[in-house]
DRENSEDO-48350 format. One line per 10 residues: number of its first residue (from 1); their letters; for each residue x, y, z of C-alpha. Coordinates in Angstrom, 2 decimals, padded with zeros to 5 digits. Layout:
% DRENSEDO-48350
NUM	a	X Y Z | ...
***
This chain:
% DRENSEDO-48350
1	xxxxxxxxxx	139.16 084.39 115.81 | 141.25 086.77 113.97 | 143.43 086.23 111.19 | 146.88 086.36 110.82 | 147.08 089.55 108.87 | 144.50 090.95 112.09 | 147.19 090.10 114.68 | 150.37 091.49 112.86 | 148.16 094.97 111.64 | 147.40 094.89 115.94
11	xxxxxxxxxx	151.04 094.42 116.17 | 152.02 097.17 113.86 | 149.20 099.31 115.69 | 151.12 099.02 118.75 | 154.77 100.28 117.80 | 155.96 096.60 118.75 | 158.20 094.83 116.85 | 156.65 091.36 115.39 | 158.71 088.31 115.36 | 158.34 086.30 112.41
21	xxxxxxxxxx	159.65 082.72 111.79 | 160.98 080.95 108.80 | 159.12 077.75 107.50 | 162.65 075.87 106.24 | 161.96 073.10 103.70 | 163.90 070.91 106.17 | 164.01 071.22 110.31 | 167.11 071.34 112.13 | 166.25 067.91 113.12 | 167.33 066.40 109.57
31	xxxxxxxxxx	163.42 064.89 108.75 | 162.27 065.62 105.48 | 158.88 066.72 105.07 | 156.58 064.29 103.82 | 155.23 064.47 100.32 | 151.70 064.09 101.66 | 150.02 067.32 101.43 | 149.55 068.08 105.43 | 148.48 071.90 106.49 | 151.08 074.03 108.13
41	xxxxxxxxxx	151.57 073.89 112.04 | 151.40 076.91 114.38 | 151.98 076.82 117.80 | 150.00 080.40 119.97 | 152.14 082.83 121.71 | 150.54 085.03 124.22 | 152.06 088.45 124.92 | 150.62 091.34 127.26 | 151.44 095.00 126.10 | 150.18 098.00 127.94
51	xxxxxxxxxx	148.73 100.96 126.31 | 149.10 104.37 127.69 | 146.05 106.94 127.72 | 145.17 110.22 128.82 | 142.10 111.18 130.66 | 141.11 114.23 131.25 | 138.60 114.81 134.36 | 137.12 117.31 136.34 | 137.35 117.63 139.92 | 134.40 119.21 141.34
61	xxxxxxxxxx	135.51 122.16 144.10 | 133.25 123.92 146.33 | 133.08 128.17 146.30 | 130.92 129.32 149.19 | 129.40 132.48 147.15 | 127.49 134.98 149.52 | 124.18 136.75 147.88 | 122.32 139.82 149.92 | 118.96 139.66 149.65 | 116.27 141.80 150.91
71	xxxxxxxxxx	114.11 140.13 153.87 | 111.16 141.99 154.97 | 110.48 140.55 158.63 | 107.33 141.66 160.60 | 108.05 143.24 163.99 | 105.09 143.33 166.93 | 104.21 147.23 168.22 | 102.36 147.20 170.87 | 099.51 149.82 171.22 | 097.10 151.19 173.75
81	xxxxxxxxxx	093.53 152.12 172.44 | 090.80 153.14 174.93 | 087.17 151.22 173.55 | 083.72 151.95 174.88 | 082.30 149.07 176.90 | 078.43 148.91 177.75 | 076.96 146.61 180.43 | 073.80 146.99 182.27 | 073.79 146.84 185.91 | 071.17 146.09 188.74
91	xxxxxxxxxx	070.75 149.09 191.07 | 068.81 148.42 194.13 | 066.02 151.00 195.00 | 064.95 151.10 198.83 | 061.37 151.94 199.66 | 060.47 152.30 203.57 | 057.10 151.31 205.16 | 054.98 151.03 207.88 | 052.96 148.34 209.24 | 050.78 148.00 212.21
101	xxxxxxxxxx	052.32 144.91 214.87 | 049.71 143.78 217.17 | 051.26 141.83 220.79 | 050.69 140.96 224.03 | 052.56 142.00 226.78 | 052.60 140.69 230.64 | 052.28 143.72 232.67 | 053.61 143.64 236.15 | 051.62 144.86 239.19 | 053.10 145.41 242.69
111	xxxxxxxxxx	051.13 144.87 246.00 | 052.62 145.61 249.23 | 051.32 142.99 252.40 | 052.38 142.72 255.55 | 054.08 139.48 256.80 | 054.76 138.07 260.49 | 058.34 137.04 260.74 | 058.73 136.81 264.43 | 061.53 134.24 265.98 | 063.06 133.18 268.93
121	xxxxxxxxxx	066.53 134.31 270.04 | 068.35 132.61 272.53 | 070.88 134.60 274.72 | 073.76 133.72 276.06 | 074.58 134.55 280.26 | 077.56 134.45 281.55 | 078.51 134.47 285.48 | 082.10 134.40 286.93 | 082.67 132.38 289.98 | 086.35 131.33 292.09
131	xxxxxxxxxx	087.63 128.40 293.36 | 090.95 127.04 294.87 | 093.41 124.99 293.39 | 096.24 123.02 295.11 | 099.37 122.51 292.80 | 103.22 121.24 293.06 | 105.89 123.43 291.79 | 109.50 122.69 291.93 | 111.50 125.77 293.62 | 115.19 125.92 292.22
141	xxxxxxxxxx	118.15 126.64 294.22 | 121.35 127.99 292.57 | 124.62 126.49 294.49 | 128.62 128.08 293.08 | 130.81 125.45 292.75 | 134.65 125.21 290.83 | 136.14 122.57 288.77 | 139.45 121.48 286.41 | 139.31 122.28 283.34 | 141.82 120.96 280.85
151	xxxxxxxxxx	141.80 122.21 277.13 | 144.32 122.62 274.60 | 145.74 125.49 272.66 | 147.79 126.39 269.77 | 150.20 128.61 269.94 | 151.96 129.53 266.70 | 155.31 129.21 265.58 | 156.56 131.66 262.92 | 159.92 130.02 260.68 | 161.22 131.83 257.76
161	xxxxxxxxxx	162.17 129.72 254.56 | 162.75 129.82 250.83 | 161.35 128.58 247.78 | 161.28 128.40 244.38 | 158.81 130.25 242.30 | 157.72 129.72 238.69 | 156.13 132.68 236.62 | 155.35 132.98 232.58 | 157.01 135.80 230.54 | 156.23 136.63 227.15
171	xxxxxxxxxx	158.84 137.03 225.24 | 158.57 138.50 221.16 | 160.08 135.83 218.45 | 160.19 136.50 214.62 | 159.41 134.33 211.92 | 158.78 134.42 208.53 | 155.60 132.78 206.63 | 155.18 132.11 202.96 | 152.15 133.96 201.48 | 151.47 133.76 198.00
181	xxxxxxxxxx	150.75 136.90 195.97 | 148.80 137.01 192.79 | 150.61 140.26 191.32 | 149.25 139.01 187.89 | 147.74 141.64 185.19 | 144.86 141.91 182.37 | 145.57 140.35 179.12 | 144.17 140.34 175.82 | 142.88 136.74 174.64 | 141.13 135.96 171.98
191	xxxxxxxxxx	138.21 133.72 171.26 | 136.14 132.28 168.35 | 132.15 133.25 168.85 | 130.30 131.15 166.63 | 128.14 132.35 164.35 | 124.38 132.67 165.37 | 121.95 129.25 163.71 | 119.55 130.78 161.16 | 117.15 128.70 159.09 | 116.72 128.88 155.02
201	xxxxxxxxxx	115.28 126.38 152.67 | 117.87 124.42 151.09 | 117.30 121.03 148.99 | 116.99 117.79 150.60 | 118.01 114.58 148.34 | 116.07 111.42 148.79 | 116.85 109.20 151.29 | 115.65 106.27 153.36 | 115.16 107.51 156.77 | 113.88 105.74 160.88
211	xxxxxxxxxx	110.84 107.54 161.87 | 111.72 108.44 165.32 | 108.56 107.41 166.79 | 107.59 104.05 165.55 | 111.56 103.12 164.39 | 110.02 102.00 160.83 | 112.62 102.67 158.06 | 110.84 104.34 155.08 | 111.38 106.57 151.76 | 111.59 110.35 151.62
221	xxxxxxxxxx	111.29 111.86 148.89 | 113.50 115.01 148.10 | 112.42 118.01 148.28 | 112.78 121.47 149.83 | 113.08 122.17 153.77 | 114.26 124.09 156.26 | 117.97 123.40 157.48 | 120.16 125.38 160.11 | 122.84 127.39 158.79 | 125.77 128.79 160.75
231	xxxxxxxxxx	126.76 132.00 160.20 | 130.29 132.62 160.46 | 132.21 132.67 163.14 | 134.16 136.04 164.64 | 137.09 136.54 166.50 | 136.56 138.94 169.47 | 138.92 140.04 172.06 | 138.78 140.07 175.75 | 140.37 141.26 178.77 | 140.94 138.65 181.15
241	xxxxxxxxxx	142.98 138.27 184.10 | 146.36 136.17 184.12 | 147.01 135.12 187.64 | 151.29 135.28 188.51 | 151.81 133.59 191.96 | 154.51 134.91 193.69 | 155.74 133.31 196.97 | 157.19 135.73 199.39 | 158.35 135.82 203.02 | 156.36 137.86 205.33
251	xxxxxxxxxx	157.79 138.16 208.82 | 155.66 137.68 211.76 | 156.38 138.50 215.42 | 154.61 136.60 218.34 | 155.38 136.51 222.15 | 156.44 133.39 223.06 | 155.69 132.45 226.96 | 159.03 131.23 228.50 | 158.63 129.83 232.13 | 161.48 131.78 234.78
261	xxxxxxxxxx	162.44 130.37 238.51 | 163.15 132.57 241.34 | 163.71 132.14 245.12 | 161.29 133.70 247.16 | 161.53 134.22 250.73 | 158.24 132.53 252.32 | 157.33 132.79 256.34 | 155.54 129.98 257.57 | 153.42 129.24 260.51 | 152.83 126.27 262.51
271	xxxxxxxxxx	151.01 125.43 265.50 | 152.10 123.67 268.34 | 149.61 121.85 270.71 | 150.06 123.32 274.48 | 147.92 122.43 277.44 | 146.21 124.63 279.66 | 144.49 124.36 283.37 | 142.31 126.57 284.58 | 139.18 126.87 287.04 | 135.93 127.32 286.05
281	xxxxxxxxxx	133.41 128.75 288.75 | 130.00 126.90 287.64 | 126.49 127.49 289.01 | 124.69 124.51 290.05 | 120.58 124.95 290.05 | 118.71 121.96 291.90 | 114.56 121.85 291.88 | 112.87 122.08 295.63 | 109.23 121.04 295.68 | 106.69 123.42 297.33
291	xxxxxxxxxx	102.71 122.93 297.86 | 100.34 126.52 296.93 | 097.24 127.40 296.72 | 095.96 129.87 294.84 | 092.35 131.10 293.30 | 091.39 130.30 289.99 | 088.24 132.69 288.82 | 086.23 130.78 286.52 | 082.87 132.21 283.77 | 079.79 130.13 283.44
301	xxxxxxxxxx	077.31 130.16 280.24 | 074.01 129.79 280.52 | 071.07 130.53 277.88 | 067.99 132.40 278.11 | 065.19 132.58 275.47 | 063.45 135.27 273.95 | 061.13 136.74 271.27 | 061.40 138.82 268.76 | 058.78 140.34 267.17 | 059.06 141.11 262.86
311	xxxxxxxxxx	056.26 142.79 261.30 | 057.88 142.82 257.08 | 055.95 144.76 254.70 | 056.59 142.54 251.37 | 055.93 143.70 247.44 | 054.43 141.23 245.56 | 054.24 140.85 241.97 | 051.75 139.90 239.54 | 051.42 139.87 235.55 | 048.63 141.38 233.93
321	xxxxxxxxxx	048.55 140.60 230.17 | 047.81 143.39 228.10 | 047.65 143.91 224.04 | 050.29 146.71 222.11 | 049.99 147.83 219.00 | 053.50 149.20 217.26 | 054.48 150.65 213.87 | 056.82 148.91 212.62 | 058.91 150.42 209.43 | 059.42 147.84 206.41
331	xxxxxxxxxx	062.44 148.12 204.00 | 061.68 146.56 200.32 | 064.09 146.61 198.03 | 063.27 146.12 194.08 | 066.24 146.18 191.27 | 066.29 148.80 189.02 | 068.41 148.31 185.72 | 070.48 150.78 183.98 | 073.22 150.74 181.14 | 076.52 152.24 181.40
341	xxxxxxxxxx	079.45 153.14 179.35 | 082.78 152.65 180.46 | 086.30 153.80 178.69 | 088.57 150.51 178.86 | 092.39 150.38 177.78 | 092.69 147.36 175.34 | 096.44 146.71 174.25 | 096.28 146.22 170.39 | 098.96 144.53 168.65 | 100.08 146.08 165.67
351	xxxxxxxxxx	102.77 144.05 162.53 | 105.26 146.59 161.11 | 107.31 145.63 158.71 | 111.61 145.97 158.77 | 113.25 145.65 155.73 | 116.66 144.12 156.33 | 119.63 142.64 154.07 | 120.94 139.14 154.97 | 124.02 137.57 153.30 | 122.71 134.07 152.19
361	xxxxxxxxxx	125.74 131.88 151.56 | 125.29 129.52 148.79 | 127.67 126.24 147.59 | 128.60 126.91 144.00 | 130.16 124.03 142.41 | 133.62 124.28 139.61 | 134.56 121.52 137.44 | 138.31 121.88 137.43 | 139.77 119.67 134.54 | 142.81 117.26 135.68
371	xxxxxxxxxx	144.28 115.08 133.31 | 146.16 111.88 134.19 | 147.68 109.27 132.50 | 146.54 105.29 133.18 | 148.02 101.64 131.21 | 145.27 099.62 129.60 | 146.85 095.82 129.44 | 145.89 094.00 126.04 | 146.67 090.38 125.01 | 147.92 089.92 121.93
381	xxxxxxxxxx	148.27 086.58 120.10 | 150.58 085.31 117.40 | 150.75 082.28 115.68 | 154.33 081.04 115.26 | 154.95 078.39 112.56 | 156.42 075.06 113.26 | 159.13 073.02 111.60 | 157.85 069.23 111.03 | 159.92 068.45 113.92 | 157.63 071.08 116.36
391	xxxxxxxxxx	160.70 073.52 116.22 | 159.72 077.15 115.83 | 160.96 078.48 112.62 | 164.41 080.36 112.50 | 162.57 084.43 113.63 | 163.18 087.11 110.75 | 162.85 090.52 112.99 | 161.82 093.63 111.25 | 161.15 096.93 112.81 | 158.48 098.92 111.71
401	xxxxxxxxxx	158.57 103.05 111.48 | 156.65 105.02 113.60 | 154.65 106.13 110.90 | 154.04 103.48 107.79 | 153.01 099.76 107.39 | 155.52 097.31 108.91 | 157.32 095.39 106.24 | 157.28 091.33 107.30 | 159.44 088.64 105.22 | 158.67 084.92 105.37
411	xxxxxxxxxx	160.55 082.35 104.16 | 158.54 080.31 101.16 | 156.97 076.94 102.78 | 157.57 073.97 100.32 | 153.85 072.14 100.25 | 152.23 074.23 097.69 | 148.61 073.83 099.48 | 149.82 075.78 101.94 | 148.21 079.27 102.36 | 150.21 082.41 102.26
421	xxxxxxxxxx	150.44 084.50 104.90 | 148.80 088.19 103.93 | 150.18 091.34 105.55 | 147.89 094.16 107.55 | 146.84 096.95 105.36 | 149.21 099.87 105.47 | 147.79 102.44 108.68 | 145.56 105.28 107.43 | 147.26 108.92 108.86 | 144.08 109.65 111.10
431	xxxxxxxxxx	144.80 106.50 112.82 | 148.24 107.06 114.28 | 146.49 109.39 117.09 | 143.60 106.29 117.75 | 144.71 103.66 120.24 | 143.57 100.74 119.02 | 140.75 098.52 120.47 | 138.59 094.93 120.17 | 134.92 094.86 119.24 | 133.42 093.72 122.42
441	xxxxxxxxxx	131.37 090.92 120.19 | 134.38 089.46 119.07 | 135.79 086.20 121.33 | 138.91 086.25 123.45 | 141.11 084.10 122.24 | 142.50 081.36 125.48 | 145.10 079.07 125.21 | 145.52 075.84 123.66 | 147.09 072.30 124.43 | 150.10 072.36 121.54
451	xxxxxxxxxx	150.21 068.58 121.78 | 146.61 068.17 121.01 | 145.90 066.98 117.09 | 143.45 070.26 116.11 | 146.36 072.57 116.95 | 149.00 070.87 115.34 | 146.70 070.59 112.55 | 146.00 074.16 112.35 | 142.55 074.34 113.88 | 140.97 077.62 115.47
461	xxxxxxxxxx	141.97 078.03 119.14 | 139.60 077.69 122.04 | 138.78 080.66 123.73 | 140.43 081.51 127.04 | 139.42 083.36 130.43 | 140.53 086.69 131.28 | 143.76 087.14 132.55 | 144.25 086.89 136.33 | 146.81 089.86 136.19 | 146.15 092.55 138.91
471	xxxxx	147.09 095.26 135.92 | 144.79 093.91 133.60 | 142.34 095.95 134.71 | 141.57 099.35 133.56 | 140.83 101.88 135.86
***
């Protein structure tokens, strides 16, 4: 814990003005101290003051910087070269022969004989003869007789009458249609064409990464690799056509068919039923039977037999083998092999090298320094003085300069055992620009019960937790 001289330097550190109490030889409440010699009796007051500090950081800003660089990029030329090509190749040779074929042959031999082919023919003779034949035929007899006859006619009666007629005449009507009519034009519009994707090595921090495959999560180390770049994008302009639809009115003419009536005059015919009498001569025919004879030649068939006598000289063939002997020519063929040459075109790929600068952008970073100012909260604790009653002591302000060691009266304190208070050394110059601050080894001082015995009897405080405050923390 710190002493009292510790907490008023702290307060003199901090441009705050320290409160001080008197220790009267008798309270307001009238009590006497005792003669007994009993320490003095503090009671802790916690205050919070907030320190103000400047900080000066650096942002970190981005310049894309663009480097050319030379890039030698290997191009393919095709060429044609003409190479010699030997093979060997099997030529056939033909050689021609004779050799002797022995066969037998059938040989045919034609004899004539004489053959006996006589037959028999029978004849047919015919002989007419007459006989007669007694028949019935019915004679007619034609008879003219008249008779009634009733028929009817029609005699036509003409009448003259009128009536109405329809016909279809086309007649021309006008309308008007809406059409609609681009009469648009060609603008200009422009558009962004990104850049075209080229690849350069850039460094690749470490990072966990999911193999794509197995979907394992593992460690990569970094490293350098090959990521896309953009190049940048460029504004071209194009003509394109803006459509402007116009309705107009376009008249139309059509014929229209419109149905007219008209009296015609019609003649009409009927027919009225009249009957006639007349006399009709007919011719009646009735069938007389009559008895004749007549002659009725008739042919009879009788045959006769005869012979016929057929001497046929036939040719007969027989076969009479017989041996040949024939030449007959042989073709061999044996392969004869030769080697060739033959001129070929072979296509021969050639690298040639293009030398070509490329802008490589590159990411240069700037530290650009910005300087804020942030509160640092600090506890500070004083130790007030008590009265035997547990009054605080009647406060004796004093306000310290800006510059030198605050100047703090207390009142004397009547037991003679009881230790004087010592003031904080006077601030060296170099410190006025320091803020002040707490070894970290030291303990925080936390706050005590003031109706326990220790701190009435002027024991060291417990230490305390820090503050809860949402500004007690620094930034």
């Amino acid at each position: 814990m710190k002493t009292f001289s510790a907490l008023f330097s702290g307060l003199a550190l901090a441009g705050l003005a320290p409160v001080m109490f008197e220790n009267a030889a008798m309270g307001q409440c009238g009590v006497e101290p005792c003669g007994q010699s009993c320490g003095p009796t503090y009671r802790l007051q916690y205050s919070t003051v907030y320190e103000e500090r400047q900080v000066t950081a650096y942002k970190v800003e981005v310049d894309t910087v663009y480097q050319e660089k030379q890039v030698t990029s290997y191009r393919p030329v095709w060429e044609t070269q003409t190479r010699e090509r030997r093979y060997t190749v099997a030529r056939p040779v033909f050689e021609t022969s004779e050799r002797e074929d022995r066969y037998t042959v059938l040989r045919p031999v034609t004899e004539t004989r004489i053959e006996d082919r006589s037959y028999d023919v029978a004849r047919n003779v015919y002989e007419t003869q007459e006989r007669e034949e007694r028949y019935m035929v019915q004679r007619p007899v034609y008879e003219t007789q008249e008779r009634e006859e009733r028929y009817m006619v029609q005699r036509p009666v003409y009448e003259t009458s009128e009536r109405d007629e329809y016909y279809t005449v086309a007649e021309p009507v006008t309308t008007y249609r809406a059409v609609q009519v681009d009469q648009g034009g060609y603008v200009d519009q422009t558009y962004c064409r990104p850049g075209a994707v080229h690849n350069r090595l850039a460094w690749q921090p470490s990072a966990c990464v999911v193999d794509p495959l197995t979907g394992a999560a593992g460690y990569q180390r970094g490293g350098l690799a090959w990521v896309p770049m953009q190049a940048p994008s460029r504004v071209e302009v194009a003509r394109v056509w803006q459509p402007n639809v116009v309705t107009q009115q376009v008249p139309e003419t059509t014929m229209v068919a419109r149905t007219v009536a008209r009296k015609v005059p019609v003649q009409t015919c009927r027919l009225v039923n009249e009957e006639v009498v007349r006399k009709v001569p007919i011719q009646v025919c009735r069938m007389v039977q009559e008895e004749q004879v007549r002659r009725v030649p008739y042919t009879t068939c009788r045959q006769v037999v005869e012979r016929v006598e057929n001497k046929v000289p036939v040719q007969v063939c027989r076969m009479v083998p017989e041996e040949m002997v024939r030449k007959v020519p042989v073709t061999t063929c044996k392969m004869a092999y030769e080697e060739r040459v033959e001129q070929e075109p072979v296509r021969v790929c050639r690298q040639v090298a293009v030398s070509e600068t490329v802008r490589i952008p590159q990411c240069v970073e700037r530290r650009v320094p910005v300087t804020y100012t942030y509160r640092v909260p600090r506890t500070i604790v004083a130790k007030i003085p008590l009265d035997p009653c547990g009054n605080d002591m009647v406060p004796i302000a004093v306000t310290p300069s800006p510059m030198s060691s605050p100047t703090m009266v207390v009142p004397p304190y009547s037991p003679a055992s009881s230790p004087a208070p010592k003031l904080a050394p006077p601030p060296k110059p170099e410190d006025a620009n320091t803020p002040p601050s707490l070894n970290p080894n030291d303990p925080i001082p936390g706050p005590i019960d003031e109706n326990s015995p220790k701190s009435r009897a002027g024991g060291a405080p417990s230490t305390f937790a820090p503050s809860n405050d949402p500004q007690d923390n620094t930034k």
